[in-house]
ROSE-4610 file (N, C-alpha, C; in Angstrom, 1 decimal, always signed):
// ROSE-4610
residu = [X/X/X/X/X/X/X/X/X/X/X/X/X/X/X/X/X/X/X/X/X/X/X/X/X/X/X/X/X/X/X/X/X/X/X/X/X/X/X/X/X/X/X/X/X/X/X/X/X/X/X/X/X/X/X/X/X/X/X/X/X/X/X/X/X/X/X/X/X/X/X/X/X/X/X/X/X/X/X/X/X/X/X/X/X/X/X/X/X/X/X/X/X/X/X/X/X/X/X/X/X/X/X/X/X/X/X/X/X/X/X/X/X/X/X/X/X/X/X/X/X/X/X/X/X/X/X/X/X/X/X/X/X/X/X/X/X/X/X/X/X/X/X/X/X/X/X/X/X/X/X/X/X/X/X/X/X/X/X]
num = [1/1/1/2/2/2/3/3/3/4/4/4/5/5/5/6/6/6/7/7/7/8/8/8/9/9/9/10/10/10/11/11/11/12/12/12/13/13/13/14/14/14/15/15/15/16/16/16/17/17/17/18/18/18/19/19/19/20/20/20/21/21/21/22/22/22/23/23/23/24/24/24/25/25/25/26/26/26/27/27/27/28/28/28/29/29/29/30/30/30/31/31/31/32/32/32/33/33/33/34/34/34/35/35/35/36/36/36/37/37/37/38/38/38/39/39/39/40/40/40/41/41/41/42/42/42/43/43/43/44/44/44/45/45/45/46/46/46/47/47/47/48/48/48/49/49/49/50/50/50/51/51/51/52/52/52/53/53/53]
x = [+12.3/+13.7/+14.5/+15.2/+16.3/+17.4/+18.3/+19.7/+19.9/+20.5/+20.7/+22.0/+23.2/+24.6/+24.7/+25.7/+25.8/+27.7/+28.4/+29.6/+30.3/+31.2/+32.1/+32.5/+33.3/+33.8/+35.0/+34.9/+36.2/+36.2/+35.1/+33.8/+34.1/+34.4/+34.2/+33.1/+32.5/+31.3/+31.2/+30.2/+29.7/+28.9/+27.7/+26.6/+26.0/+25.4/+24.6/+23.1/+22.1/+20.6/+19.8/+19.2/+18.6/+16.8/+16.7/+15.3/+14.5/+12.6/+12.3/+11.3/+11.8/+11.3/+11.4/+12.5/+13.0/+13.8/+14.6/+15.0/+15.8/+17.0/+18.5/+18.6/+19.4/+19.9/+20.9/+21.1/+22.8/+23.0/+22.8/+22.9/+24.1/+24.9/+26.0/+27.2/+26.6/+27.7/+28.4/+29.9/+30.4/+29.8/+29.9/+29.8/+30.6/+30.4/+30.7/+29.6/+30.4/+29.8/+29.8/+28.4/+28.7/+27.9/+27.6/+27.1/+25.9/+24.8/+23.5/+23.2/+23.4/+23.0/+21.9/+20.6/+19.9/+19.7/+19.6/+19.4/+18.1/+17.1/+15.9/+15.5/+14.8/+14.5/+14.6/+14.5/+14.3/+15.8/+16.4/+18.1/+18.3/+17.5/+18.4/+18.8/+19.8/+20.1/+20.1/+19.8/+20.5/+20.9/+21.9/+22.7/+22.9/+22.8/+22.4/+24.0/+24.5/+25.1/+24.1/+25.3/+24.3/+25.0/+25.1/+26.3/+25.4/+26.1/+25.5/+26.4/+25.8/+26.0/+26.3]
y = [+42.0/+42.2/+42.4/+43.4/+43.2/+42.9/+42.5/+41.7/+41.0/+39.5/+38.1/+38.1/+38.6/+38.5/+38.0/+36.6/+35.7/+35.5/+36.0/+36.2/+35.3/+34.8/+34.1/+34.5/+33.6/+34.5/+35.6/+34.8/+36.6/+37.7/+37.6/+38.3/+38.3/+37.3/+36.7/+36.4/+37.1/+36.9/+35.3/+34.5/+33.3/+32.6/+34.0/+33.3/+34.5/+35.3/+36.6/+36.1/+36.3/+35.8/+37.5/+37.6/+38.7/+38.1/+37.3/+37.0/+37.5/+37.2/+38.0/+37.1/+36.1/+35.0/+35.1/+35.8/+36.0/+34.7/+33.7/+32.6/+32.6/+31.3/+31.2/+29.9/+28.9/+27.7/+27.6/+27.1/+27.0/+25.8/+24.6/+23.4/+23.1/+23.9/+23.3/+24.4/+25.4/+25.8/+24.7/+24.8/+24.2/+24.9/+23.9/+24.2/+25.5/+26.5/+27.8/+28.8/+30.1/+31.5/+31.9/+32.7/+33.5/+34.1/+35.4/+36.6/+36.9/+37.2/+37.4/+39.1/+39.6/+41.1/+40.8/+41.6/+41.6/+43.5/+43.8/+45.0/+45.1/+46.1/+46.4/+47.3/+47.3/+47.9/+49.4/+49.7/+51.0/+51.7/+50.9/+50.9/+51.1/+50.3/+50.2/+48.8/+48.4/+47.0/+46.8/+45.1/+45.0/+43.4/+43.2/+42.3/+41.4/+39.8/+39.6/+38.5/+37.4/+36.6/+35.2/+34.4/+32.9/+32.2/+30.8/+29.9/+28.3/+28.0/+26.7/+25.2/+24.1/+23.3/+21.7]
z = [-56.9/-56.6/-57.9/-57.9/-59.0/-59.1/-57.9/-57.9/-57.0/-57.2/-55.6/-55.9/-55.1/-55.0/-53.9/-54.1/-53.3/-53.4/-51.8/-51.6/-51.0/-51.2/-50.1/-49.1/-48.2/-47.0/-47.6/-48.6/-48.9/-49.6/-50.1/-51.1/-52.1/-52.8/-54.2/-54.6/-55.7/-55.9/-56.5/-55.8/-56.5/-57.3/-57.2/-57.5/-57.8/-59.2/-59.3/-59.8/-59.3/-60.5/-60.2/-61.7/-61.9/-62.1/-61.7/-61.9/-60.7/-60.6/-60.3/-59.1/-58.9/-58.4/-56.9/-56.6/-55.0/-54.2/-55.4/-54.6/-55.9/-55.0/-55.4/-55.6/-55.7/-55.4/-55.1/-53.7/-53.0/-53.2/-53.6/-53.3/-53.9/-54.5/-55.2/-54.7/-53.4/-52.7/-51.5/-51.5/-50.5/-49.2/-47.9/-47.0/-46.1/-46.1/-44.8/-45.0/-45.0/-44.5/-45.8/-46.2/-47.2/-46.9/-47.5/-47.6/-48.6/-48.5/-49.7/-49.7/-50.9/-51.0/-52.0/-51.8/-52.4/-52.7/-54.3/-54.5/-55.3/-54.4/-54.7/-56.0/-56.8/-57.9/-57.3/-56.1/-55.7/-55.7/-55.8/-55.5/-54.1/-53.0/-51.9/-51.6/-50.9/-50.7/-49.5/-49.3/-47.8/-48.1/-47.1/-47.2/-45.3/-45.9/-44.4/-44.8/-43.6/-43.4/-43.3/-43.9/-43.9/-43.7/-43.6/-43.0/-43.5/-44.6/-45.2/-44.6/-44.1/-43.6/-44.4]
């Protein structure tokens, strides 16, 4: 993977990691909805919804 973009509910970016590991650490996100875009070395992305508790 080449890019972990991690959004708020209002799309503020929160959280960017360029590493190549495929994992993040949210534990020091507050609790709601945020958004994970991941962009592929190939340059396509996809982007899911998540909702931390």
């Amino acid at each position: 993977m080449a890019e972990i973009s991690i959004f708020d509910g209002s799309g503020k970016v929160v959280l960017t990691d360029n590493s190549s590991r495929g994992q993040v650490g949210i534990q020091h996100l507050s609790s709601g909805v945020y958004f994970v875009s991941v962009k592929y070395q190939n340059g396509t992305t996809a982007t899911s919804r998540f909702i931390k508790k």
